[in-house]
N, C-alpha and C positions, 0 to 999 in steps of 0.2 A: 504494500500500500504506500503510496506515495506520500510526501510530508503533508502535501496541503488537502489528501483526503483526510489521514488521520487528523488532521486538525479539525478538518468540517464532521467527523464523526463524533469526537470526542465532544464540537461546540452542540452539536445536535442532543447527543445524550443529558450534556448538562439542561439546553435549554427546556427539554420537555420536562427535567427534574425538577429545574425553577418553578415551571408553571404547574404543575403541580401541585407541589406545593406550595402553593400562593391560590389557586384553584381558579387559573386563566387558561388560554387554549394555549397563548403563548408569552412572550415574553422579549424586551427587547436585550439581544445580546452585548452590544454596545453601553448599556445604562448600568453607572455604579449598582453592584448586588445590595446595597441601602438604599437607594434609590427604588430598585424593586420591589422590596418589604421583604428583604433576609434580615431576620433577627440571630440575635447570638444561639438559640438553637438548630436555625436552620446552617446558620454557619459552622457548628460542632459536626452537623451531619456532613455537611460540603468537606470539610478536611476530613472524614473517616471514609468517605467513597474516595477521596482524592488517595489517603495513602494505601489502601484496600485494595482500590481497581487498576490506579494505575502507577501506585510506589511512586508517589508525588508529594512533597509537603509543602504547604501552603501556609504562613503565619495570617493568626487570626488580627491582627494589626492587619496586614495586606486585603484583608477582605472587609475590612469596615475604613478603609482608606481609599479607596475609589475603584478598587478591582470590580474589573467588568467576566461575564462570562466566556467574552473573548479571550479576553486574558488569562483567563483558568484557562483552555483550550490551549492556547500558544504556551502556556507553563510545560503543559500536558507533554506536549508535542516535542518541545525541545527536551525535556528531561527521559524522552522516550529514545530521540532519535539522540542523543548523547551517551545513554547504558551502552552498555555490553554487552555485543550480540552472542547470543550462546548456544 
């Protein structure tokens, strides 16, 4: 899979987990996750899928500091495509 599919995968996965849990259809990927209505619970769950799915760690400072869901995605992506292929 290419860098900029995995990236449109992983932003896909988060965005429908956003809306979601917010209980929209969707959700704008570009808009701070406070912006959206992620509270300090939904942000505990956003870093337990982050280091769970895909061995990511994301400080909770960074997500109530303007990190958008793009950004999660581009975290994603880079921290994927830098591991070690095994």
């Amino acid at each position: 899979m290419s860098e900029s599919a995995t990236t449109t995968a992983v932003l896909g996965y988060f965005v429908e987990w956003a809306a979601s849990r917010l209980g929209r259809e969707t959700v704008d990927a570009d808009a701070p996750l406070t912006q959206l209505g992620l509270d300090s619970v939904h942000a505990a769950e956003l870093m337990t899928i982050l280091e769970d799915r895909y061995q990511t760690e994301i400080a909770a400072e960074d997500i109530f500091d303007g990190l958008t869901l793009a950004d999660v995605a581009r975290r994603v992506n880079a921290q994927q495509v830098g591991a070690p292929r095994g």
